[in-house]
C-alpha positions as CSV (number, residue, x, y, z in Angstrom):
1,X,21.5,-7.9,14.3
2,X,18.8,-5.8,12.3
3,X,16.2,-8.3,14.6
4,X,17.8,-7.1,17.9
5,X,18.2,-3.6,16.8
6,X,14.4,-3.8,16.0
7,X,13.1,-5.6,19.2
8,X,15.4,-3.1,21.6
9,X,13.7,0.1,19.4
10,X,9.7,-1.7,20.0
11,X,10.5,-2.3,23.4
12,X,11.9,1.0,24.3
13,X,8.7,3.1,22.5
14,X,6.4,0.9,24.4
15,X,8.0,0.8,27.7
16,X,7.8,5.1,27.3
17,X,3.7,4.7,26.4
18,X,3.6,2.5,28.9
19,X,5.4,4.6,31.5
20,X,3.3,7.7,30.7
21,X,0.0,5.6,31.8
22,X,2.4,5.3,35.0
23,X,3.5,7.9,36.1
24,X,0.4,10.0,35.4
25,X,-1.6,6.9,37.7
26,X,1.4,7.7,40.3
27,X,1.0,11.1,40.4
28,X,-3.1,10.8,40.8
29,X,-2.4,8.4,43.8
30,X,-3.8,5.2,41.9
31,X,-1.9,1.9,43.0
32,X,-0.2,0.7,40.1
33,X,0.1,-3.3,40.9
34,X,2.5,-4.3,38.1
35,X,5.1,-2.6,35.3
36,X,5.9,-5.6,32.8
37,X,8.8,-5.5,30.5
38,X,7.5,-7.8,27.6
39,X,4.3,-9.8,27.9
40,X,3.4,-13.0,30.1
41,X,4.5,-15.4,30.7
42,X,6.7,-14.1,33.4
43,X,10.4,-15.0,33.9
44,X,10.7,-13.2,37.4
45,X,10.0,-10.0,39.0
46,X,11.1,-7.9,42.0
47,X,8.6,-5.8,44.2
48,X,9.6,-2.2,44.9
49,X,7.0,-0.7,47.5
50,X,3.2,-1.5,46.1
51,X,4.7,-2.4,42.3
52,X,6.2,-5.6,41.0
53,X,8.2,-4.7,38.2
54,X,8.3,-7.6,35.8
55,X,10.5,-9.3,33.5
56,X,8.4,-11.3,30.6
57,X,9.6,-14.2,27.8
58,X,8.2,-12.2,24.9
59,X,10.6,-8.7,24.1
60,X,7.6,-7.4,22.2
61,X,6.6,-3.9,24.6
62,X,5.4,-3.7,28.0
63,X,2.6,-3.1,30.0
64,X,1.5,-1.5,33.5
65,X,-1.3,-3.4,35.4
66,X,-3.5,-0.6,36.9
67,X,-5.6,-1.2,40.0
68,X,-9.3,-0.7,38.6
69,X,-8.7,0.1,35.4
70,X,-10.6,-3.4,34.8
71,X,-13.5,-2.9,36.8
72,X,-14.3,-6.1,39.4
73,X,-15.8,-6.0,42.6
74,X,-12.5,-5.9,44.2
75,X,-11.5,-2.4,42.7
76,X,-14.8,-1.3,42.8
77,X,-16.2,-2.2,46.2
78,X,-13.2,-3.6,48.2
79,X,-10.8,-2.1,50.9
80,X,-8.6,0.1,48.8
81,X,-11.5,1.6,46.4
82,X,-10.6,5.1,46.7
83,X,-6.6,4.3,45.1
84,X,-8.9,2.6,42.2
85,X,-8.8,3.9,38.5
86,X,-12.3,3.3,38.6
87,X,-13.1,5.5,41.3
88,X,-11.3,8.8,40.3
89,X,-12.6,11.8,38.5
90,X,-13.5,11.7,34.7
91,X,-10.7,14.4,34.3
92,X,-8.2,12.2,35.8
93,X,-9.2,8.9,33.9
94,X,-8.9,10.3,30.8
95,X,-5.4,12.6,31.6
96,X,-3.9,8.8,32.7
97,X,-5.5,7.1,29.4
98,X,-3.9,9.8,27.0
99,X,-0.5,10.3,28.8
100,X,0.5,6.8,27.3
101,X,-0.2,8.6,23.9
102,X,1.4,12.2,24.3
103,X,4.8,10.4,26.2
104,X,4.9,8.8,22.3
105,X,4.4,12.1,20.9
106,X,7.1,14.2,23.3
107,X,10.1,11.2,22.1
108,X,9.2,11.1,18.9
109,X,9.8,15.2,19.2
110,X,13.0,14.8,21.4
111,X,14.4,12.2,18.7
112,X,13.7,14.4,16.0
113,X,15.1,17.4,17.2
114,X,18.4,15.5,18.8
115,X,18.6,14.5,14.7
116,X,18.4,17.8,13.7
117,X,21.1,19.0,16.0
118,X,23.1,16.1,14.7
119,X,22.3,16.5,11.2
120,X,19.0,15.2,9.0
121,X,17.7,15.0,5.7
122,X,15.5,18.1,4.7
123,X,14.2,19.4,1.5
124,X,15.9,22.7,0.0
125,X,13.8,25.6,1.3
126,X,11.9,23.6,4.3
127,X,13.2,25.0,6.9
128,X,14.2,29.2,6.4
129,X,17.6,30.4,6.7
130,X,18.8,26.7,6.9
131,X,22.1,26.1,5.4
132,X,22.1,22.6,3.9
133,X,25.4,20.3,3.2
134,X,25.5,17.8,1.1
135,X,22.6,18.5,-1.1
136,X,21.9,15.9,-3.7
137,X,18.8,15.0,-5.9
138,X,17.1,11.8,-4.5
139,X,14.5,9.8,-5.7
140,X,11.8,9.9,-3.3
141,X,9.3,7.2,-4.6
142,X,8.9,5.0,-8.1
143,X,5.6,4.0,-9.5
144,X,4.6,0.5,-10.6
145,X,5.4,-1.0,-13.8
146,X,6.8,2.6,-15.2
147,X,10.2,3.2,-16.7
148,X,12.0,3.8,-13.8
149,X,11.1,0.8,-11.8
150,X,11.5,-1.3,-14.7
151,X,15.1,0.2,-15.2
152,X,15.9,-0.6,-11.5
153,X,15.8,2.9,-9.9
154,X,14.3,2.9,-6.2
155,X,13.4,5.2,-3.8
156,X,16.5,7.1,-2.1
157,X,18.7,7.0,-4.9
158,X,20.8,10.1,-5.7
159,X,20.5,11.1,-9.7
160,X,23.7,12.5,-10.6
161,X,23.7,13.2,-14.1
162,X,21.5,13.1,-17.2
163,X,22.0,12.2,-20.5
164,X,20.3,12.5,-23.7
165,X,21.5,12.3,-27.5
166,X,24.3,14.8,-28.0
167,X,23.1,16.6,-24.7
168,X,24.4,16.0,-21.1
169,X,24.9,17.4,-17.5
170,X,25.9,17.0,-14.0
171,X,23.8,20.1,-12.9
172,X,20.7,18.3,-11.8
173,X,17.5,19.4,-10.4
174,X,13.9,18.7,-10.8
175,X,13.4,21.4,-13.4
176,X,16.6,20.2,-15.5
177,X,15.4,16.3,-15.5
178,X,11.9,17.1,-16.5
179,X,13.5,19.6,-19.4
180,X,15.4,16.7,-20.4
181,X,12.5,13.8,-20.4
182,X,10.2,16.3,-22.1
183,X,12.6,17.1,-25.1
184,X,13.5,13.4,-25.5
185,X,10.0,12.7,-27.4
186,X,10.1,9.5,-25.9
187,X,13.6,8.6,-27.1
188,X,16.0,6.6,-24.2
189,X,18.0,8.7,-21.7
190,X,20.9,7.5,-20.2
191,X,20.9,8.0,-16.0
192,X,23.7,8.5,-14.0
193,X,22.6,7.7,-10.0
194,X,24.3,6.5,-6.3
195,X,22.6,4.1,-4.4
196,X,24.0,4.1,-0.8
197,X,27.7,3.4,-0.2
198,X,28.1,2.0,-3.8
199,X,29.7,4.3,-6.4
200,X,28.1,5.7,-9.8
201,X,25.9,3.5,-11.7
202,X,24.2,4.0,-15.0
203,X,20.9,3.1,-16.6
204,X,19.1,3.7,-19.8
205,X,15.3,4.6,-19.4
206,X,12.8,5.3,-22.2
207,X,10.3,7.7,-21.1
208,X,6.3,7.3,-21.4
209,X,3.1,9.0,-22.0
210,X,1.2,9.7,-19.0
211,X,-2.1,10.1,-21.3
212,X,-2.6,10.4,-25.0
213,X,-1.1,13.7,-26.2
214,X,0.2,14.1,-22.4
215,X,3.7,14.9,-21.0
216,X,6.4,12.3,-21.0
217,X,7.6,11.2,-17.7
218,X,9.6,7.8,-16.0
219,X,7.1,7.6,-13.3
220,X,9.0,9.1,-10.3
221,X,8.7,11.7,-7.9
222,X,12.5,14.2,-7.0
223,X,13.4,16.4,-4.5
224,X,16.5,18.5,-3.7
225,X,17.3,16.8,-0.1
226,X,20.1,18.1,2.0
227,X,21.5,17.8,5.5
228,X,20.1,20.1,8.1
229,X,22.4,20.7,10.8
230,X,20.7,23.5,13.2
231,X,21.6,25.2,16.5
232,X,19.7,23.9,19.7
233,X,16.4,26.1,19.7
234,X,15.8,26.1,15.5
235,X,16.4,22.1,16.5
236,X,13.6,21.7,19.2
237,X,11.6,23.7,16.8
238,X,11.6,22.2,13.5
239,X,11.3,18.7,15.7
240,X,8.3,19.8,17.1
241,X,6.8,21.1,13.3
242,X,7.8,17.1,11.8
243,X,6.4,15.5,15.0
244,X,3.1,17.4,13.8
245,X,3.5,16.1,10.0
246,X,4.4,13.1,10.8
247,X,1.3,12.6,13.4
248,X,-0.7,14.6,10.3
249,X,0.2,12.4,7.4
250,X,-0.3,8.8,9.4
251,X,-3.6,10.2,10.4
252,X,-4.6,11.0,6.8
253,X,-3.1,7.9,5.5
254,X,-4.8,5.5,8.2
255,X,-8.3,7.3,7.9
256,X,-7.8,6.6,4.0
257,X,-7.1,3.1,4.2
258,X,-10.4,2.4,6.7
259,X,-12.0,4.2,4.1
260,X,-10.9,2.0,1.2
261,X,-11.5,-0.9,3.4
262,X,-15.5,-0.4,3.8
263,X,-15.5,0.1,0.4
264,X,-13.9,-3.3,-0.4
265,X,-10.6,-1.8,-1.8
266,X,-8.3,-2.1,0.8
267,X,-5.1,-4.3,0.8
268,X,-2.2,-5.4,2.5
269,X,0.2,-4.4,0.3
270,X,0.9,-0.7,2.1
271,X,1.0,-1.9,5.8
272,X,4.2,-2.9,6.9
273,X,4.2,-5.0,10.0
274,X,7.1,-6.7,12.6
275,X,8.9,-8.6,9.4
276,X,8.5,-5.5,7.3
277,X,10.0,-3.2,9.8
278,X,13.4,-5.7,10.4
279,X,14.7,-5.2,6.9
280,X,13.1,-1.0,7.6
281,X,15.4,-1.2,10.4
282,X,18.2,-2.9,8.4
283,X,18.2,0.1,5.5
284,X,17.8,2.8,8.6
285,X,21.3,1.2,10.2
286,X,23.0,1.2,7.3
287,X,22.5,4.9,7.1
288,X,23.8,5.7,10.1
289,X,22.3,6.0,14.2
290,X,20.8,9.7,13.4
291,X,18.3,7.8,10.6
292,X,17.8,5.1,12.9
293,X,16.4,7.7,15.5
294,X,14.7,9.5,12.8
295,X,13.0,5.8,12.1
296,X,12.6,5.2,15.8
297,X,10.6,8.5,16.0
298,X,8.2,7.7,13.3
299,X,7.4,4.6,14.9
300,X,7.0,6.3,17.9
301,X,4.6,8.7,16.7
302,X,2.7,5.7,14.1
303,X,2.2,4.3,18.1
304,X,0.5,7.1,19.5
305,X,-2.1,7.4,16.6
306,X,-3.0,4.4,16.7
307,X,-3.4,4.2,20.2
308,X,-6.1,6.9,19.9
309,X,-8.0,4.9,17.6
310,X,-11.6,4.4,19.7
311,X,-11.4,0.4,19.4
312,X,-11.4,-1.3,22.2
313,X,-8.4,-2.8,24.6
314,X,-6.7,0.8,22.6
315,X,-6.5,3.9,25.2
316,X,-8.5,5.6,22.8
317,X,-11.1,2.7,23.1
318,X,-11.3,2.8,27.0
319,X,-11.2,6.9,26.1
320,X,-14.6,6.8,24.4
321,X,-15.8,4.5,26.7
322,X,-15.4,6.9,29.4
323,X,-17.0,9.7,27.2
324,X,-20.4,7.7,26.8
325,X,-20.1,6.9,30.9
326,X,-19.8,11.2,31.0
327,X,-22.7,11.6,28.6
328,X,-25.0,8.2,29.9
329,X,-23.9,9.9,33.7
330,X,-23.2,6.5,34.9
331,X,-20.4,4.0,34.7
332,X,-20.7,1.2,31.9
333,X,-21.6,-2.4,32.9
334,X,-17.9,-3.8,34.1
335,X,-18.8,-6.9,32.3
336,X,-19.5,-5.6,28.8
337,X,-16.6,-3.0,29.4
338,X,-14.3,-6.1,30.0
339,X,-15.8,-8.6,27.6
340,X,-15.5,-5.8,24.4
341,X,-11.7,-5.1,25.5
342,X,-11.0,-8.7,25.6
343,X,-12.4,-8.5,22.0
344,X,-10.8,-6.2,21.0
345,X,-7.3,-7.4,22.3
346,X,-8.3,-10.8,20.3
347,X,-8.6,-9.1,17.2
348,X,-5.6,-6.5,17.0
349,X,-3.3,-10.3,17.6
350,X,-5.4,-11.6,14.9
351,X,-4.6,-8.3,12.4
352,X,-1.0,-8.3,13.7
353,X,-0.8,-12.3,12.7
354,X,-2.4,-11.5,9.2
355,X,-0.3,-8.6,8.6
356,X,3.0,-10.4,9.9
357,X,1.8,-13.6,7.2
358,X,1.5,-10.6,4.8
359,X,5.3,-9.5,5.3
360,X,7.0,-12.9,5.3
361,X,4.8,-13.8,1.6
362,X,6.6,-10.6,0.4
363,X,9.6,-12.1,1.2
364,X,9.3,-14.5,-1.7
């Protein structure tokens, strides 16, 4: 199930990327020759006016086949020039290129905002005048080898109570957890904590020292997280503001990990690919549809910046492409253009291979 669930959410994202780049090529009076569902090779197809719309054996995303997008002689010199890609203004190219991108951006926004109307998870005091149900204190990550992971506590369970010596409560916040680590010296604390649909659990955890003469902590990080049900208009709003962070924070974290790559640092251990994302997927459904839209949208939005990464066979390859032909005042040589795309499509299969081979080892 979690597989099909996954496979329907990638193919739906895509087929909205994919149906930006068409529409947009539509609307600019480009002949769009194909729009795939899946990728090659085909099953069947049916042709509606100039378009065959395809049906392909592998459910992984979807495609549109663009009349001169590839630059041959056909596009470029035959019959039916003037409906080519090739032949349009620069302004038009590059409107068609990023609309694949921005139709990621606008679900991603629509899904956010249709889960805040139904109800999501939001810190205490993120959004003003909010009235949040159900607020608990959850767990929000665990770091390696401390108390906490050791113990068994994982990200996105709810601490309930707090225990230590002759002292105890079920009044628990951030300030009353960190009181009660701090004043233990050390000494074990007892942890009371719900993890999903199971019921109350309880584990003993001896707090560390971050640094010599430092504070003691169990190497986690807590926030107060409630659910945010807001009118239609407060909704659309605070969808847009997480589309932005969202968009923000996989920028930062993708232009860190390029960095740590040239440096020799990099790993595989914080990219998730297609295996990762099934059991992702799993966890989401559990939850409930709302998180599974609220997963769908990060995905969605994880699509479009990457998409605008300048590497080539990715729009924001064939983007900077097109901004050295405006600068150079001249088209690039269709050959290298092609060649450096067909590169570049080799090696994003050969990263998404690695990465998958990366998942399944985790597996074990």
């Amino acid at each position: 199930m979690n597989i099909l669930i996954f496979i329907i959410i990638l193919l739906v994202l895509v087929l909205v990327h994919e149906a930006g780049h068409f529409f947009t090529a539509k609307k600019f009076g480009i002949r769009v020759d194909e729009f795939g569902f899946g990728f090659p090779p085909k099953l069947f197809g049916k042709k509606f006016g100039e378009t065959e719309y395809t049906v392909n054996l592998l459910p992984i995303g979807g495609f549109v086949k663009i009349f001169g997008e590839d630059p041959n002689d056909e596009n470029t010199n035959g019959p039916d020039r003037e409906r080519s890609f090739v032949h349009k203004p620069k302004w038009q190219q590059a409107i068609i290129l990023f609309a694949g991108v921005l139709a990621n951006f606008l679900l991603a926004w629509l899904l956010f905002s249709v889960g805040f109307m139904s109800g999501l998870p939001a810190s205490v005091g993120s959004i003003p005048d909010a009235n949040l149900e159900n607020v608990n204190l959850v767990v929000l990550s665990v770091a390696e080898n401390s108390p906490a992971q050791k113990a068994g506590l994982k990200s996105g369970d709810k601490i309930i109570s707090i225990k230590s010596g002759a002292d105890a409560t079920s009044y628990v916040s951030p300030e009353t957890i960190k009181s009660f680590i701090l004043e233990s010296k050390g000494k074990e604390i007892e942890l009371g904590y719900i993890r999903g649909q199971e019921g109350e659990k309880l584990i003993k955890v001896t707090p560390w020292q971050e640094l010599s003469g430092g504070h003691y902590s169990i190497g986690i990080s807590m926030d107060q997280i409630g659910i945010a049900k807001l009118p239609l208009f407060t909704a659309f709003k605070e969808g847009a503001l997480l589309t932005f962070y969202m968009a923000k924070g996989t920028l930062s974290g993708l232009f860190n990990l390029i960095i740590e790559s040239l440096k020799g640092k990099g790993s595989f251990e914080s990219i998730t690919g297609p295996v990762g994302m099934v059991g992702i997927v799993g966890d989401a459904y559990k939850f409930g549809f709302v998180y599974l839209m609220s997963f769908a949208a990060l995905i969605s939005v994880n699509l479009g910046i990457i998409n605008l990464l300048p590497f080539p066979a990715l729009d924001g390859g064939r983007l900077f492409f097109l901004l050295i032909e405006k600068i150079k005042g001249s088209p690039l040589n269709p050959k290298f253009a092609n060649t450096a795309n067909m590169i570049g499509f080799g090696i994003l299969i050969l990263l998404m291979l690695v990465v998958t081979y990366h998942d399944v080892i985790k597996l074990f």
